[in-house]
C-alpha positions as CSV (number, residue, x, y, z in Angstrom):
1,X,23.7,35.8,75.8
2,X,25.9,38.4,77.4
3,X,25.2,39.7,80.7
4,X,24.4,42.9,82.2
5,X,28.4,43.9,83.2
6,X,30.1,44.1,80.0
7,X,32.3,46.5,79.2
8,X,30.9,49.8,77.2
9,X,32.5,52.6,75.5
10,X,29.7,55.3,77.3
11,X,30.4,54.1,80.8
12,X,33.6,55.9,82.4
13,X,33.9,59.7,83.0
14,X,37.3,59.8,81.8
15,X,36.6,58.1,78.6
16,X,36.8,61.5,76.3
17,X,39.8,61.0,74.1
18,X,37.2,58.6,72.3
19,X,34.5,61.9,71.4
20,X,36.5,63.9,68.9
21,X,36.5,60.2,66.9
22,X,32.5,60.8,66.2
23,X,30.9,63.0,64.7
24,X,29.8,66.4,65.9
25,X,26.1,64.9,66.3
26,X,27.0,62.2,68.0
27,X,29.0,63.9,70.3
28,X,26.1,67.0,71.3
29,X,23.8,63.1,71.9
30,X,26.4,61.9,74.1
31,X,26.1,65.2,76.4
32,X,22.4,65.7,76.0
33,X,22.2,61.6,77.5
34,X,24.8,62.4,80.1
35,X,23.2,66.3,81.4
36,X,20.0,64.5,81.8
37,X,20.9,61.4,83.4
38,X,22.3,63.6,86.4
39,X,18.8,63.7,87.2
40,X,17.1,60.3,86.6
41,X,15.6,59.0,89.4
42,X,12.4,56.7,90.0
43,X,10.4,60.0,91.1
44,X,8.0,61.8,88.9
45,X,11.3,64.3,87.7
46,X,13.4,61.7,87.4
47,X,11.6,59.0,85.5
48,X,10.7,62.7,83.0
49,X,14.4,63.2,82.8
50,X,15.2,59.5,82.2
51,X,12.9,60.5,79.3
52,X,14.7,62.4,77.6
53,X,18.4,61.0,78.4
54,X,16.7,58.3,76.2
55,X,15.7,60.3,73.8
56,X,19.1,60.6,72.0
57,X,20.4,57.1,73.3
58,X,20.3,54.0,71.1
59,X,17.5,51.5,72.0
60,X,16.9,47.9,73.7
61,X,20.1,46.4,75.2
62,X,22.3,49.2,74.2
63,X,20.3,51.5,76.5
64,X,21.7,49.7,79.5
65,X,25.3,51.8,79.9
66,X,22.6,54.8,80.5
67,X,22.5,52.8,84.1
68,X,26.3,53.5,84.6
69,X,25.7,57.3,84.4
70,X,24.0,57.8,87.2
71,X,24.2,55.7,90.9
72,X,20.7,55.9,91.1
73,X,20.5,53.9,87.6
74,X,18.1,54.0,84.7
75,X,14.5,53.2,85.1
76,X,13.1,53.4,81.8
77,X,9.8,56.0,82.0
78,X,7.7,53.0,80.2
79,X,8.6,50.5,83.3
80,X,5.8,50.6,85.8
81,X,6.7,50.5,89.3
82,X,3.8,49.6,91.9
83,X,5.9,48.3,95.0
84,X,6.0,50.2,98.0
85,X,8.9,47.4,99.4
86,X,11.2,47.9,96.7
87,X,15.1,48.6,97.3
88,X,17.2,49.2,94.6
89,X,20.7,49.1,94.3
90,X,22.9,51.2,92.8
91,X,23.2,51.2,88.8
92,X,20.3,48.7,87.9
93,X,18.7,48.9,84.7
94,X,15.0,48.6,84.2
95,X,13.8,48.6,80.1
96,X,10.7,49.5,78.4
97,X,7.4,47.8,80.0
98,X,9.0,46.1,82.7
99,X,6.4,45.3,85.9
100,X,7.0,45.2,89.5
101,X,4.5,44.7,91.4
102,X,3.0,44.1,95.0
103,X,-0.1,42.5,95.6
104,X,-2.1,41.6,98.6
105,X,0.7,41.1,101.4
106,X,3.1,41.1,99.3
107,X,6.6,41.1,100.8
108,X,9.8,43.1,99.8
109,X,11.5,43.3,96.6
110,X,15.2,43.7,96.6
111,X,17.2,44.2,93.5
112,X,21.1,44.0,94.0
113,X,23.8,46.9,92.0
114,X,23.9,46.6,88.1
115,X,21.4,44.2,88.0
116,X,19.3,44.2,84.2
117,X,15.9,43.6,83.9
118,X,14.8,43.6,80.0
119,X,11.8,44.8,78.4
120,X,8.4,42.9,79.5
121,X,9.4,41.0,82.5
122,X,7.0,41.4,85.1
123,X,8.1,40.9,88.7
124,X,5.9,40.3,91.5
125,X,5.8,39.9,95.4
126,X,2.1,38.8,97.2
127,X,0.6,36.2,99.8
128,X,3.5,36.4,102.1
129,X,6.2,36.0,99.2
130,X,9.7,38.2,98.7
131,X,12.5,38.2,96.2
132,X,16.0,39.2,96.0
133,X,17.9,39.5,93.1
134,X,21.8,39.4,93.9
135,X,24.6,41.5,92.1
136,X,25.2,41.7,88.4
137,X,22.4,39.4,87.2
138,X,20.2,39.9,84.3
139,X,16.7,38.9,83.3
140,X,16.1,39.1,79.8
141,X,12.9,39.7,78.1
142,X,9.2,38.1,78.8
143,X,10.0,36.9,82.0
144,X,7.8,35.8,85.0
145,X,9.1,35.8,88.2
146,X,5.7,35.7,90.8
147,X,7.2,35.3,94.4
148,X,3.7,34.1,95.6
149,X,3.3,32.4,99.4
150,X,7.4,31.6,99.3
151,X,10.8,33.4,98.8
152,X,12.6,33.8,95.1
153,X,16.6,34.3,95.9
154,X,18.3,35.0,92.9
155,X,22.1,35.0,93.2
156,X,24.7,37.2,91.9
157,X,26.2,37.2,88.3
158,X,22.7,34.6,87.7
159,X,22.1,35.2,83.7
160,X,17.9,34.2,82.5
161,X,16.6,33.8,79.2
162,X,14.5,35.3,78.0
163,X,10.7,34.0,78.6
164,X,11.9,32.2,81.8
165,X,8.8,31.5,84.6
166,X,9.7,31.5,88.1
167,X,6.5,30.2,90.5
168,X,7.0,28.6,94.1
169,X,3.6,28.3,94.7
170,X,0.5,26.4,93.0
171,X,-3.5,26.3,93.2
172,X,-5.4,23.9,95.3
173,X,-7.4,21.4,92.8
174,X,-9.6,19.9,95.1
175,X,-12.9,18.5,93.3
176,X,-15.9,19.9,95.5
177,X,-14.7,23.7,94.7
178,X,-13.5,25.7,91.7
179,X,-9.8,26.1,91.2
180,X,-9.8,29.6,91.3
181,X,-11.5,29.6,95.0
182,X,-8.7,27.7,96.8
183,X,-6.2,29.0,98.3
184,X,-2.9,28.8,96.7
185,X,0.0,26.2,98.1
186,X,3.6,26.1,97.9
187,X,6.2,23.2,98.8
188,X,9.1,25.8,98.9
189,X,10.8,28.7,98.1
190,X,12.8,29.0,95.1
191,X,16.7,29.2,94.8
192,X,19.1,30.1,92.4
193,X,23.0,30.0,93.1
194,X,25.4,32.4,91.7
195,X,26.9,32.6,88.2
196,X,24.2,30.0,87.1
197,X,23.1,30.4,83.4
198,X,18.7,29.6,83.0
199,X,18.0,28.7,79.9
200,X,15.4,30.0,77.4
201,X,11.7,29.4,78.2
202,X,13.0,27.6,81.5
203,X,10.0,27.2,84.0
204,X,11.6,26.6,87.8
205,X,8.6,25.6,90.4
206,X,8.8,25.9,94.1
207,X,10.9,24.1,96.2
208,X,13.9,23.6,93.5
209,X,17.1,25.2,94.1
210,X,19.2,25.2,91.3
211,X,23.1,24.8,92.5
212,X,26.1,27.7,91.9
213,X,27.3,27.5,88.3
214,X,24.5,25.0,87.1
215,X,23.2,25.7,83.8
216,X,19.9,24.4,82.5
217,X,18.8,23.6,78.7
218,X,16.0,25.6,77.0
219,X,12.9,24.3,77.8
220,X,13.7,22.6,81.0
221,X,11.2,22.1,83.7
222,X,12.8,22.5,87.2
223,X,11.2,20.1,89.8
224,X,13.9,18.6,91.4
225,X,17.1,20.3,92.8
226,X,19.9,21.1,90.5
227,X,23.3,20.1,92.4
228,X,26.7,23.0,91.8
229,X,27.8,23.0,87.9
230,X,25.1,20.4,86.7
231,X,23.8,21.0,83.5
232,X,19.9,19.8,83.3
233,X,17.8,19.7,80.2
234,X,14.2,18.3,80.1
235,X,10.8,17.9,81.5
236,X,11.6,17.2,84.3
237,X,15.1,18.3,83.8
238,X,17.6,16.1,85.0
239,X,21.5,16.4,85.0
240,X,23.1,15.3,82.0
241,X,26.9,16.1,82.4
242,X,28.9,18.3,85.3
243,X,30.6,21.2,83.6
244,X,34.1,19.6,85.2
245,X,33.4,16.6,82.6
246,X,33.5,19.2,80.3
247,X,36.8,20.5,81.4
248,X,38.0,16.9,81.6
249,X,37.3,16.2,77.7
250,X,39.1,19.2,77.1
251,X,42.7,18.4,78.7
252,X,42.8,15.0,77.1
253,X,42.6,16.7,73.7
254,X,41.8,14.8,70.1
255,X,41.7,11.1,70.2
């Protein structure tokens, strides 16, 4: 899964000796992206010129060098934006039908520079909740990060898997009432170290803080912490291996 900071041909200003190598068409798309990402923004003008910058560009994950162009980064004009705590840094990159959200109370949302956030993740704040997302990290498609009640601190260079769930907070199940009248509960905030790698479909619940450079194995359940380069797999995940056994195996070579 590659992340967010790879390097693209698009990206650099001083990248022209590559345009008289394509074709005349693809050369007048190349400008017509660039003029109008001078003027993306997340404002009514903006999101219309992101628009039509992306009219011309290639779609899904290719779209994401559009984010380079301009400091102020590309927030696709499909994305809905309901957050009246959110800070963005510079260069992030927000696909087709992504969510953020505030509910009731809900505290700030901070997004770090050249973070990716792919098409149909929904991010929400409410209850007393915030989240930060650090540098460079990506979320990839169909994720659900709800910072409900307690924090979500997302680290830098973190990569997620698609259809990842992220919740530090639970319902009250109490017998005499239904479960949808009680208040909600959380043993913790969640948090997740830099450079780690969240596997496909992951679900992380509060009170679990996965360690720097962990990785955990699609499917996993997080309950439990996650010490520094552990990989866990598993419901409930557990370690399996430390990525320095890994590195081990490799220096004593073939038996």
């Amino acid at each position: 899964m590659p992340a967010c900071r790879e390097a693209l041909p698009w990206v650099n200003r001083s990248d022209t000796t590559r345009l008289p190598e394509r074709s005349t068409l693809e050369r007048l798309n190349y400008h017509w992206t660039r003029f109008w990402m001078r003027f993306a923004g997340l404002g009514a003008m903006g999101r219309m010129a992101t628009r039509m910058a992306a009219w011309t560009a290639p779609p899904h994950k290719a779209r994401h060098r559009l984010a380079h162009m301009n400091p102020k980064g590309y927030i696709s004009a499909d994305a809905v934006v309901y957050h009246a705590g959110l800070s963005l840094g510079a260069n992030v990159f927000m696909d087709d039908r992504v969510v953020i959200f505030q509910r009731k109370q809900g505290g700030p949302l901070n997004i770090g520079d050249r973070v990716c956030i792919y098409r149909d993740a929904i991010l929400e704040t409410g209850y007393g909740g915030s989240l930060t997302i650090g540098t460079d990290s990506s979320i990839h498609p169909r994720c659900q990060i709800n910072a409900y009640v307690s924090h979500i601190q997302i680290g830098s260079g973190v990569m997620i898997a698609p259809s990842c769930a992220f919740y530090p907070y639970d319902h009250g199940f109490l017998p005499d009432q239904p479960i949808r009248k009680q208040p909600l509960r959380s043993k913790g905030g969640i948090v997740v170290g830099d450079e780690a790698w969240i596997g496909f479909g992951t679900i992380v619940l509060g009170g679990v803080r996965i360690g720097k450079g962990a990785a955990s194995g699609a499917g996993s359940v997080g309950t439990r912490d996650i010490p520094d380069g552990a990989i866990a797999v598993g419901n409930p995940a557990r370690v399996v291996k430390m990525r320095t056994d890994m590195t081990r195996g490799m220096e004593k070579g073939p038996v």
